[in-house]
N, C-alpha and C positions, 0 to 999 in steps of 0.2 A: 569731441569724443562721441563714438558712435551709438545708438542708445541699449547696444548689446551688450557690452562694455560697461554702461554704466548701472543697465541689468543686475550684473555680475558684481559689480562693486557696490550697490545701494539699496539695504534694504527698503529704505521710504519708496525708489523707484520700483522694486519688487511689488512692494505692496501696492504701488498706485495702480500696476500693470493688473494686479489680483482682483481689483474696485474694478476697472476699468469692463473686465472678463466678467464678472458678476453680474455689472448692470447689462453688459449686452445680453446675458443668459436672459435674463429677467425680462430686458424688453421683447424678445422673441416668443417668448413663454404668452407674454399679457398681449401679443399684436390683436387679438382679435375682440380682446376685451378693455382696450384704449381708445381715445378719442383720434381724433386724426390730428388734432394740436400735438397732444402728448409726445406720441409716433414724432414726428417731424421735433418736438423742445429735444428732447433726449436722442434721437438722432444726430442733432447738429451737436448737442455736447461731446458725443463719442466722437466723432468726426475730429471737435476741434482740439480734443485732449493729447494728441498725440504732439503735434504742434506747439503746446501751450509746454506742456513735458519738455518739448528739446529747448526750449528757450528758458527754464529753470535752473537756474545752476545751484543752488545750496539744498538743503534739509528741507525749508522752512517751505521755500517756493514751491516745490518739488509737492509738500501738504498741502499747500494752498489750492494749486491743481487738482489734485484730487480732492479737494474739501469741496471747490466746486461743484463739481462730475457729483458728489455724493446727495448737494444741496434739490440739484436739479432731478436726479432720479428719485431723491424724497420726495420732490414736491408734484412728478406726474406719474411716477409708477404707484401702483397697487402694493400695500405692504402683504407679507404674505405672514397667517398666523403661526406661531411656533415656529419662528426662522429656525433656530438653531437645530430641533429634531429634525427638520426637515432636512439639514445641509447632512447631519448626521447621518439617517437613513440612505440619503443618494450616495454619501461615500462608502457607506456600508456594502449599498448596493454594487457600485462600483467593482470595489474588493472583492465580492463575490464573484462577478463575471472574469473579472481577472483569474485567480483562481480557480475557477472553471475550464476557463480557456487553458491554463498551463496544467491542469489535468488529463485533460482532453487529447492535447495535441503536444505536449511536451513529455514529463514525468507524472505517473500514477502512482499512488500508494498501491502496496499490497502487504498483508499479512501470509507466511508461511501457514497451512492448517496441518499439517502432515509430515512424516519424518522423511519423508519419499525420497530429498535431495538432503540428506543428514552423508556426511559431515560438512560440508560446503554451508549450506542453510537449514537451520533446524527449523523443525514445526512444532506443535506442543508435545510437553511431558511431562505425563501426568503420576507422579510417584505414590502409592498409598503407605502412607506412615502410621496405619493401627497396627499395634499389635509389635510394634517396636521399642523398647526398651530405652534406651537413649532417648536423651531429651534431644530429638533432631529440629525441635519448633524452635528457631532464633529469639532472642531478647528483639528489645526495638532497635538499634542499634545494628543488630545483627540483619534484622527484616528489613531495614535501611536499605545498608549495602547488597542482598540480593534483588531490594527491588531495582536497583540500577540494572539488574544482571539479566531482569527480564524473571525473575523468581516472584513469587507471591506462596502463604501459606493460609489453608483454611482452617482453625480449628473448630470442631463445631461440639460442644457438650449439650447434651438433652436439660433446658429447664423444667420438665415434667415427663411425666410417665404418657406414652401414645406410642402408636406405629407410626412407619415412616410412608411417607410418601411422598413420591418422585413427579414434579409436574413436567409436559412436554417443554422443550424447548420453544419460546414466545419470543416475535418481536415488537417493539414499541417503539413508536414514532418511525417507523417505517427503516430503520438498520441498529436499533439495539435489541440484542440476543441476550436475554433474560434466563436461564432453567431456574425453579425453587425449588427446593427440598423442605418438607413440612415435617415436624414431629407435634402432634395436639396444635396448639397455636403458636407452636415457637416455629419458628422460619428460618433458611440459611438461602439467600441468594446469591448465584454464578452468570455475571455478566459477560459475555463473547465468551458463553465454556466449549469446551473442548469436544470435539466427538466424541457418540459413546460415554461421556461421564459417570453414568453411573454403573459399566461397567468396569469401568476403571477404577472408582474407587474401591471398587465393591459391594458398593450399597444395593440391598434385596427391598425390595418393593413390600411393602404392608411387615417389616421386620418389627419386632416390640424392642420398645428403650427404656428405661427407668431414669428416673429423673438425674442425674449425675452422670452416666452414662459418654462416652466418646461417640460420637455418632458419625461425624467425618474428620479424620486427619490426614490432610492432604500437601503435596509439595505441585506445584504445578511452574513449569517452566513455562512460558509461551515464546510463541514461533516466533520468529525474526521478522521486524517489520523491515520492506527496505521501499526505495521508488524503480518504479519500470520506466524506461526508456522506451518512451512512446515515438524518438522523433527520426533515430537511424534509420530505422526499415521502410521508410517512405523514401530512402534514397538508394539503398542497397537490401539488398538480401541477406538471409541471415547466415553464419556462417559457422561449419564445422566448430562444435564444442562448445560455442556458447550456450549461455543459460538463458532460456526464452520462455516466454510465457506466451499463453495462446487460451482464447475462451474457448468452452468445451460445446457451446450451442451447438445445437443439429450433429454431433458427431454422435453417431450410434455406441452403445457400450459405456459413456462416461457420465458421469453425475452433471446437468443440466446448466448451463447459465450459471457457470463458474470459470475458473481461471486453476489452468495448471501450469504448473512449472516443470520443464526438464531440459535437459542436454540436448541442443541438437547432434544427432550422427550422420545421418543423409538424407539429400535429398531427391528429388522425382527422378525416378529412370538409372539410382543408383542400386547395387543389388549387393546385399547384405549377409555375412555370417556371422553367428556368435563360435567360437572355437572355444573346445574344451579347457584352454590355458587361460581361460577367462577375459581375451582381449577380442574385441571387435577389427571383422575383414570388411571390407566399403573396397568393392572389384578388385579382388584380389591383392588388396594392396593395408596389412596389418597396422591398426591404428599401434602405440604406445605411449610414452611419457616422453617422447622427442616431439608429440606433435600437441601444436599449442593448444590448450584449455583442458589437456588430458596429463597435466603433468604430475596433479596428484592420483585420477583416479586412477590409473595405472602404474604408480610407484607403490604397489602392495606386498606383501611379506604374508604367509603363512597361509589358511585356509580363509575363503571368504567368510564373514561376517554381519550382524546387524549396525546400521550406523557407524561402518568401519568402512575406511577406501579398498575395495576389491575388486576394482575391474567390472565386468559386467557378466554377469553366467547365463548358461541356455538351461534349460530345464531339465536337463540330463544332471549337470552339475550341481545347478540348486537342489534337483532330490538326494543326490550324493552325499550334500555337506547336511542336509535337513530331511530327511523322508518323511516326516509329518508334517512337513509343509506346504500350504497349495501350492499347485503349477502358478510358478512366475512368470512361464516364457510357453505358452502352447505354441507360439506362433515361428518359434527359436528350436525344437526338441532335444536337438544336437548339435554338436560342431558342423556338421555336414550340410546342416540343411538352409537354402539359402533364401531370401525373402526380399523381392524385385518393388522397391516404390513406387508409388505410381506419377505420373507426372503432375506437376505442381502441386503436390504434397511433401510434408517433411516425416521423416521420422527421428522419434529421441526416445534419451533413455532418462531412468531417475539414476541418480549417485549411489542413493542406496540400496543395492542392485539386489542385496537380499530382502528386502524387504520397500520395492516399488512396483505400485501398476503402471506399468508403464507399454510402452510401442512392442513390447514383447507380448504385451500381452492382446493388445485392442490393435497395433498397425500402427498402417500412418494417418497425416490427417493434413486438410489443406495447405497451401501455404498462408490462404486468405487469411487463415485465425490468427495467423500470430498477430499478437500486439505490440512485442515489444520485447526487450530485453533486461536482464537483472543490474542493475547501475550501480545501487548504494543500499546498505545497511543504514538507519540509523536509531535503528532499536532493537535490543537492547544494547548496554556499552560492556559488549564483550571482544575480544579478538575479532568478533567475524564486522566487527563495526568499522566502516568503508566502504571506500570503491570494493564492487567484485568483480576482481581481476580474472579468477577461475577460467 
């Protein structure tokens, strides 16, 4: 029987094979701290083990052999203190690099921060529940089931009479995002909070509380965690419609040493319109919901919207449906006006066209940045949990 085979069929030979692997570590590890006896005892034992193993036929034998191998590397190697932490930390170690590596160069986590690509992928939302009537604060039970959903609730009541006060956003240990909010000595801390927070909640800087007091009632959704597909685009380019991500380093106009998300729509040396019917022209030639990964954003119905699928508007349009809201699109004004990418660069848009900064706004940007593309959902366990097919 071959001894691969018997591998596969015996644990005692598993384990002898595992002894066998150990002490070679070991002897290579101590080579320079052995005598030249030792070197040359335990040498010939590994040597002869392999040998001594195929002529084993039962259990027993099969231990015997390795009882040897064990006798003899106790009796010239070096015991090493705290084996066991020590085997523990290398496979710890191990695991790390592992993981590393399929970060690195396979799939990366990312968290959504922004609504920009809503309704495809949400990012947080942040709902302020003072001043609302309804008990909208779940039992346990209730908090349960929306923390699967990616929901969480803050309630915070004043244990004493003080002003509030809002500390900056801090990190610790080098990527936890802390904010605190203080009233006297009572405290409410927000781990990974959301932009802006305390605009959002509405909280006023140096406000007075009385000890009973609602101080924050909060609903907070957070963004959809999914993994990037780091490993496509080392073989191909990326392609019409997908959802890609790309770090923002060195790109003038965008917030630094972060990572956005959007649609691609063209690329380098394509020349672009947005039309006033709200669909996107790539050389004359009119995207819609027949071409793949635009099947929902341009199956739309009625006027554009927030966080609703509308197509994509130029800035004519967006002031149409919104006139109090900033220019979306400088770089888009009209239907008419066309905007030529430049070579090896991509340009994209966000999904939620009313309300994303997006290539209308800043252009395009290399192709070098992208990283990657949007894979999987797998937080939280909503609908949008899965492959992203988009």
């Amino acid at each position: 029987m071959c001894m691969l085979l018997r591998w596969f069929l015996s644990k005692a030979v598993r384990e002898a094979f595992e002894l066998r692997k150990q002490v070679w570590i070991i002897l290579n590890s101590q080579r320079d701290q052995l005598s030249a006896k030792a070197i040359a005892e335990v040498t010939t034992a590994l040597e002869g083990f392999r040998a001594s193993l195929a002529g084993a036929r039962d259990r027993q034998a099969v231990q015997a052999v390795a009882g040897r191998l064990e006798e003899t590397a106790a009796k010239w190697l070096k015991p090493y203190p705290n084996a066991g932490t020590r085997e523990n930390i290398k496979e710890f170690l191990v695991s790390g690099v592992l993981i590393l590596t399929i970060f690195n160069f396979f799939v990366q986590p990312m968290k959504i921060p922004s609504g920009s690509a809503q309704p495809t992928l949400y990012g947080n939302v942040v709902t302020n529940l003072k001043g609302q009537e309804a008990p909208v604060v779940p039992a346990f039970w209730g908090k349960l089931r929306d923390w699967f959903r990616g929901i969480d609730y803050h309630l915070w009541i004043a244990k004493e009479d003080g002003r509030l006060e809002m500390e900056p956003v801090q990190t610790v240990a080098g990527f936890i995002k802390i904010q605190r909010f203080r009233v006297g000595q009572d405290t409410c801390s927000f781990y990974w909070p959301p932009d802006n927070l305390e605009r959002l909640c509405g909280a006023v800087q140096g406000q007075a509380f009385r000890k009973g007091d609602t101080v924050l009632k909060l609903k907070i959704a957070s963004g959809d965690r999914l993994f990037i597909d780091r490993l496509t685009y080392n073989f191909r380019r990326p392609q019409r419609g997908e959802v890609i991500v790309f770090t923002s380093t060195g790109i003038d106009g965008l917030i630094q040493n972060t990572h956005y998300i959007k649609r691609l729509i063209a690329w380098g040396g394509e020349k672009v319109r947005i039309g006033d019917d709200r669909h996107v022209v790539v050389n004359n030639a009119r995207l819609d919901n027949q071409n793949r990964h635009f099947e929902f954003v341009y199956a739309f119905h009625g006027p554009p919207k927030d966080s609703v699928y509308s197509g994509h508007v130029n800035d004519k349009v967006g002031r149409q449906y919104d006139p109090a809201h900033r220019s979306l699109a400088p770089l888009f004004p009209d239907g008419n006006t066309e905007f030529t990418v430049r070579p090896q660069h991509l340009l994209a848009f966000g999904d939620n066209t009313m309300n994303s900064f997006d290539g209308r706004a800043w252009g395009d940007f290399p192709e070098r940045k992208a990283v990657g593309r949007a894979l999987f959902v797998f937080w939280p366990l909503t609908t949008r949990f899965g492959l992203v097919w988009w």
